[in-house]
C-alpha positions as CSV (number, residue, x, y, z in Angstrom):
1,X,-16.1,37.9,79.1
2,X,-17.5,40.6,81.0
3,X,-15.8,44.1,80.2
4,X,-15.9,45.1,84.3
5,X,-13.5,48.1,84.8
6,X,-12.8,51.1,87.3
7,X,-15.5,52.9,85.1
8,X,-18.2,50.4,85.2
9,X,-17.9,49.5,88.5
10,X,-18.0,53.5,89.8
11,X,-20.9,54.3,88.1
12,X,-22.6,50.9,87.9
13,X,-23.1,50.4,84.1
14,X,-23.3,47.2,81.8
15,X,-20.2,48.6,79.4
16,X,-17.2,51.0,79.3
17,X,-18.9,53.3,77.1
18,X,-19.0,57.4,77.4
19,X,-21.9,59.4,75.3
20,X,-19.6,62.5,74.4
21,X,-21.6,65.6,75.2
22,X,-21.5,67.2,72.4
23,X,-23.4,70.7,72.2
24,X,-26.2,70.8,69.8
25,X,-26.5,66.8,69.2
26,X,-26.3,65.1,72.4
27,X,-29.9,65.9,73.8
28,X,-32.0,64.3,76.2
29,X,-33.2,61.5,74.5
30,X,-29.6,60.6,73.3
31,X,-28.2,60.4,76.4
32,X,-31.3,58.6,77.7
33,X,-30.7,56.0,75.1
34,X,-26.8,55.5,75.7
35,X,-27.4,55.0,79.3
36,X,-30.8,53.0,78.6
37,X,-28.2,50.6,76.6
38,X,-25.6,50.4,79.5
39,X,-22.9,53.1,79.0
40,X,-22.9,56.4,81.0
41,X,-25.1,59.2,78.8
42,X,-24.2,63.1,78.9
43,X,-26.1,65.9,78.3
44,X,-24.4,68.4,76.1
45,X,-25.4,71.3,77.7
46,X,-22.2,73.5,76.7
47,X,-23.3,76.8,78.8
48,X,-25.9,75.1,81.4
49,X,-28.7,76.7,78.8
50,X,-31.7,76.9,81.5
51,X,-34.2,76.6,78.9
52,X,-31.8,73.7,77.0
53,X,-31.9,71.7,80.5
54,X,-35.5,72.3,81.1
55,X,-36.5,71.0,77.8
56,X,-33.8,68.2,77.8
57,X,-33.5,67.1,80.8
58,X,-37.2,65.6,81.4
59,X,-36.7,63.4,78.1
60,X,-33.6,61.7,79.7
61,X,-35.8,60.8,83.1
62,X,-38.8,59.7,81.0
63,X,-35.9,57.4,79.1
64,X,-34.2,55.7,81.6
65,X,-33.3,54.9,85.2
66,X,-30.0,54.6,84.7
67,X,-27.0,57.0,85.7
68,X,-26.4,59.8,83.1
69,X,-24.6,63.3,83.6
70,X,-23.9,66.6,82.2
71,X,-21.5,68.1,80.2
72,X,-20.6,71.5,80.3
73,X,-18.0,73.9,78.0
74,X,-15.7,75.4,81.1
75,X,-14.2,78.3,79.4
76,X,-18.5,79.3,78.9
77,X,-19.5,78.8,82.3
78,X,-19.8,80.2,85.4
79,X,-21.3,79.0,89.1
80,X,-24.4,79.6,88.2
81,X,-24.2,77.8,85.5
82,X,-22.6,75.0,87.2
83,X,-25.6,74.9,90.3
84,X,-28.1,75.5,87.7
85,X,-26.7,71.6,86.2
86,X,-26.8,70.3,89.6
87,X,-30.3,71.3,90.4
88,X,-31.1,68.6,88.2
89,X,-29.1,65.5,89.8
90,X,-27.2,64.4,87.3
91,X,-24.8,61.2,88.5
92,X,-21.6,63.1,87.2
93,X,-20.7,66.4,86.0
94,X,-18.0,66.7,83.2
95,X,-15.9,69.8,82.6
96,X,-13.9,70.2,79.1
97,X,-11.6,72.8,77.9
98,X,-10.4,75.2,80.6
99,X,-9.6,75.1,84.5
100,X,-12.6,74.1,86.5
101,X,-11.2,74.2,89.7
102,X,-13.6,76.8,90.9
103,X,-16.4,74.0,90.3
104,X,-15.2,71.2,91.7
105,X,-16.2,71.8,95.1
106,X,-19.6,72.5,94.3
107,X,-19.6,69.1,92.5
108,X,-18.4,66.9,95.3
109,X,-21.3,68.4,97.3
110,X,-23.9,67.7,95.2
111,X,-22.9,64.1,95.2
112,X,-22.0,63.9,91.8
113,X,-18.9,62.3,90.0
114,X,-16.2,65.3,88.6
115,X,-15.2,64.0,85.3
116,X,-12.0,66.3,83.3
117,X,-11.4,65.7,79.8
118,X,-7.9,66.7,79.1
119,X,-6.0,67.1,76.1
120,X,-2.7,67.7,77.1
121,X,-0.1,66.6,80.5
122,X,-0.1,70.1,81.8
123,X,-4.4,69.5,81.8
124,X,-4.3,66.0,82.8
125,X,-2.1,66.7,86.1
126,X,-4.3,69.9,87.0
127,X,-6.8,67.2,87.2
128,X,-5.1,64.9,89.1
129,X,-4.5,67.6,91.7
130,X,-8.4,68.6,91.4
131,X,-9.1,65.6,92.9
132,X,-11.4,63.9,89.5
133,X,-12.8,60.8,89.9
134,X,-12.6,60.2,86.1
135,X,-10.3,61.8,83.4
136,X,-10.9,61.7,79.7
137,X,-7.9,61.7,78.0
138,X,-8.6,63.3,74.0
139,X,-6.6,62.8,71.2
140,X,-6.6,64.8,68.3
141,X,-8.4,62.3,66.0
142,X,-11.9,63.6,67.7
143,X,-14.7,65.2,66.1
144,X,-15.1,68.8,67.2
145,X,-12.9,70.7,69.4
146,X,-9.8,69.9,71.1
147,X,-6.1,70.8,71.1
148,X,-4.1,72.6,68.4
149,X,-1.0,71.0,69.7
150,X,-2.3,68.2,71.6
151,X,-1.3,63.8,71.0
152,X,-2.9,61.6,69.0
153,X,-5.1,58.9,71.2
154,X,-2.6,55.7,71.0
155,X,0.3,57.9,72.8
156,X,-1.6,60.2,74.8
157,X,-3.3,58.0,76.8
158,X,-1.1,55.8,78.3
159,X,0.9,58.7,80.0
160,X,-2.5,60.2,81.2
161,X,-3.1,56.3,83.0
162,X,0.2,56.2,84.4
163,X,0.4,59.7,85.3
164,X,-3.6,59.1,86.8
165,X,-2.9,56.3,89.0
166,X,-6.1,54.7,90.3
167,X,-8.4,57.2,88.6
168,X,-10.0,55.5,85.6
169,X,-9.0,57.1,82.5
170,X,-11.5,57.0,79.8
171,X,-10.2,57.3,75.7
172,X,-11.8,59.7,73.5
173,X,-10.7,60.2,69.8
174,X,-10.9,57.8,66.9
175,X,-13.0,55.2,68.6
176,X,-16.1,54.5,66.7
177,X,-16.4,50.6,66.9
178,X,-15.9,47.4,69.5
179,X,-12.1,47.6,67.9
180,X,-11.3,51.1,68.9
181,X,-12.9,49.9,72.8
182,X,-10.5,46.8,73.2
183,X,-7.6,48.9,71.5
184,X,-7.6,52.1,74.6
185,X,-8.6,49.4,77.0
186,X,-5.4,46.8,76.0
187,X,-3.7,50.7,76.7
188,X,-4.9,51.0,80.3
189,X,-7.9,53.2,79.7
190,X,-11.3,52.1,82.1
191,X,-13.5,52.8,78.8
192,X,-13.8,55.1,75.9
193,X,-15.9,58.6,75.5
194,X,-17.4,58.0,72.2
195,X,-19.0,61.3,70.0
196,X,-19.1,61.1,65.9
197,X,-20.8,57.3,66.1
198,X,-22.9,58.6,68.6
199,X,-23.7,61.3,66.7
200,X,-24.9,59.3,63.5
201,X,-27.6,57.3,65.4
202,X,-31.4,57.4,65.4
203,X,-31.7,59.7,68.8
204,X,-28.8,62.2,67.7
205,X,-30.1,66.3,67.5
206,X,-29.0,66.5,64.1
207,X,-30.5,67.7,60.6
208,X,-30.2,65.0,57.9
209,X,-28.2,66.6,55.8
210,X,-25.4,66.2,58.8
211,X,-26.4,62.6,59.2
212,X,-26.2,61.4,55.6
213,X,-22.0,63.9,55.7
214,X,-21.7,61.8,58.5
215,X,-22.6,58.4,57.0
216,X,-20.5,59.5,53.5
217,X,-17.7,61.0,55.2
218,X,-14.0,59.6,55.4
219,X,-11.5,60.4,58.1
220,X,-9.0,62.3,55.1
221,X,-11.5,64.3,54.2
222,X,-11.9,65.5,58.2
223,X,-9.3,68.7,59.1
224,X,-8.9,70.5,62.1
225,X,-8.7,74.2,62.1
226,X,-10.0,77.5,63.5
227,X,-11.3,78.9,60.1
228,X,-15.0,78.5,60.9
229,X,-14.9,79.4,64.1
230,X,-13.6,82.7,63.0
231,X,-15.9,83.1,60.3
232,X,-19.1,82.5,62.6
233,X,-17.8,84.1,65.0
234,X,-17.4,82.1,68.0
235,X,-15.7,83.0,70.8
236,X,-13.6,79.5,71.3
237,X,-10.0,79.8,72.4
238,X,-7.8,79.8,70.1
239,X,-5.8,76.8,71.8
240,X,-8.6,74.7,70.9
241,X,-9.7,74.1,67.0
242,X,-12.0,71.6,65.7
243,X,-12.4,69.1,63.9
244,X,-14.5,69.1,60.7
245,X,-15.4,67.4,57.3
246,X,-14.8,69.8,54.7
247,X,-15.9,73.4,53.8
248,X,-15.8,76.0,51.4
249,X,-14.9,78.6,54.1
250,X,-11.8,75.9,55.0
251,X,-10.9,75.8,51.3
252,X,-10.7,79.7,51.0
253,X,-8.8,80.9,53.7
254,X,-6.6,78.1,55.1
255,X,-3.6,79.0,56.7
256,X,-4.6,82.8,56.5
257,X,-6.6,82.3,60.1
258,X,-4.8,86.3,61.3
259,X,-6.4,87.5,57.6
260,X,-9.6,86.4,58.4
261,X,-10.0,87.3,62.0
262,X,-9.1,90.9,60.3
263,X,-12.1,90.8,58.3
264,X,-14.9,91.5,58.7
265,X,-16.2,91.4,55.4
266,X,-15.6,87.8,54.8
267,X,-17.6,87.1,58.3
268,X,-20.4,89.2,56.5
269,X,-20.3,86.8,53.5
270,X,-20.3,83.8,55.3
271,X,-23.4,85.1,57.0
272,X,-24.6,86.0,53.4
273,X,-23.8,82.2,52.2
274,X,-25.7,80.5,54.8
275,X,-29.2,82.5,54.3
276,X,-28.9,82.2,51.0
277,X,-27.8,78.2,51.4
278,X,-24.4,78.5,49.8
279,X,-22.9,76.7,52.8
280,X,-24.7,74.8,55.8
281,X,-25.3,76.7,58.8
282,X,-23.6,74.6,60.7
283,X,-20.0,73.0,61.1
284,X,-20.0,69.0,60.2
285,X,-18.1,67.8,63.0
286,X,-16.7,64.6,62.7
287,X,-13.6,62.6,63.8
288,X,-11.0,60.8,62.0
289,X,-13.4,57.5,62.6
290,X,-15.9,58.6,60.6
291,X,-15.3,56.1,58.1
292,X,-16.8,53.4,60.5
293,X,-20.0,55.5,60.4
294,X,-22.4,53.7,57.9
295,X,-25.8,53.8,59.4
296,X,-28.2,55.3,62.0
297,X,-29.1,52.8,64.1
298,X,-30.6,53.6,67.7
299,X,-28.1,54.1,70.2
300,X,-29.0,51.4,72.7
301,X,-28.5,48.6,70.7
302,X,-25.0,50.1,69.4
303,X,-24.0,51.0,73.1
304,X,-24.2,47.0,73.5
305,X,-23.1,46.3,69.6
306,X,-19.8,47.9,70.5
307,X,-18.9,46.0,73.7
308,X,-19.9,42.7,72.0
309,X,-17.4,43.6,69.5
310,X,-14.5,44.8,71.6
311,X,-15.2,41.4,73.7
312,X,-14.3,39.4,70.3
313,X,-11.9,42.0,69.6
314,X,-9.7,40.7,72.4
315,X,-10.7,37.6,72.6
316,X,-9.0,37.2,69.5
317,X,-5.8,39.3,71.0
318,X,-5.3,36.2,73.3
319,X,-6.6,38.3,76.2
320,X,-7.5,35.5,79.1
């Protein structure tokens, strides 16, 4: 059975598989290796970072000949930012969190695919009307960032495919596994953005310590919240919170997010616990899947791992 969709056949990859391009662990030679495997790699490049594409960039050309793209952060951008990406020739350009309707153009003339993740209806038309040739429909079982009030993956993304028509839809939240593939592509999806598996692998920008969370995590122990976004003081909306394994920060001041926005003494301490090692410097994030996390393998082989196992997967379902 060969897993041939709207996605596959767009961009001209083996599987139905998306590299997530999350900022600070999808690099160069992680997207390199995802596409190198037969899925579609992205660059996390968050703000279009000149000296974070310069450095990256060249590792994902020496690593493959395949399609890849960029990601980018939309509510941290701006059109420099965006032409700066395109300089580089990526095969698709995906926009997340925020309107990027002012970038769109600029993307169709570079040649490149416009990829919108959404996490809502009210996001998922706007990119309809934009015109995207792929929509990535988040639920709030993701790692990382994504709505405060959005729908978990099994409801949300059905309405996004019907609402999308012919534009392939790909799944992102709680996949981590050939399973979680067969499951949003028996929904309609064209293929499935994947981030915390990716995340654990050989290739992944990551320190250890995150890698060996990541392996012992469990999905309860993941909570989403804008605590320690507050604390480190990032400047994410507030419509988006994140998804995280567990903290002391998140402990302290759950439910008091207004408190600790008001404080500045408590972002002062946090600063304090990290140079003295109290607490890691960074966030763990991880999605609700992150019990399917158990190793580090390299991410080619688990690019191809995964669509061997959503082929059994629905084999077994009876699929013909």
């Amino acid at each position: 059975m060969a897993l041939s969709t709207a996605f596959t056949k767009l961009f001209g990859v083996r599987h139905p598989i998306a590299l997530a391009p999350m900022g600070g662990s999808a690099g160069g030679a992680l997207t390199a290796a995802v596409s190198r495997g037969g899925g579609l790699g992205l660059l996390g490049s968050g703000d279009g970072d000149p000296d974070w594409l310069a450095r990256e960039v060249p590792l994902i050309r020496r690593g493959t000949a395949q399609p890849w793209g960029v990601g980018l952060l939309t509510w941290r951008i701006d059109a420099r930012a965006v032409e700066r990406v395109l300089e580089h020739r990526p095969r698709a350009v995906m926009f997340s969190f925020g309107n990027p309707s002012a970038y769109a153009e600029s993307v169709r003339r570079a040649g490149a695919a416009l990829i919108v993740q959404v996490t809502d209806m009210e996001e998922a038309r706007q990119a309809v009307d934009l015109g995207a040739d792929v929509i990535v429909a988040q639920g709030t079982e993701s790692g990382g960032h994504g709505a405060r009030h959005g729908r978990s993956t099994l409801p949300f993304v059905p309405l996004v495919v019907d609402l999308a028509g012919p534009v392939p839809v790909l799944a992102a939240g709680g996949i981590a596994d050939g399973r979680g593939l067969a499951a949003v592509l028996a929904l309609g999806a064209a293929g499935a953005l994947i981030g915390t598996r990716f995340q654990a692998t050989a290739e992944a920008l990551v320190h250890p310590s995150v890698s060996a969370a990541l392996v012992d995590g469990r999905g309860e122990d993941t909570e989403r919240s804008r605590v320690l976004d507050i604390v480190r003081g990032s400047r994410w909306p507030s419509r988006y919170t994140a998804r995280t394994l567990g903290h002391p920060y998140l402990d302290r001041w759950r439910d008091r997010e207004p408190e600790l926005a008001a404080d500045a003494r408590a972002r002062q301490d946090y600063q304090d616990d990290v140079a003295r090692g109290v607490v890691p410097p960074l966030p763990v994030w991880a999605g609700e899947a992150v019990d399917l996390v158990t190793d580090l393998p390299p991410a080619a082989g688990l690019v191809g791992a995964m669509a061997d196992g959503a082929e059994e997967a629905l084999r077994r379902a009876g699929r013909p």
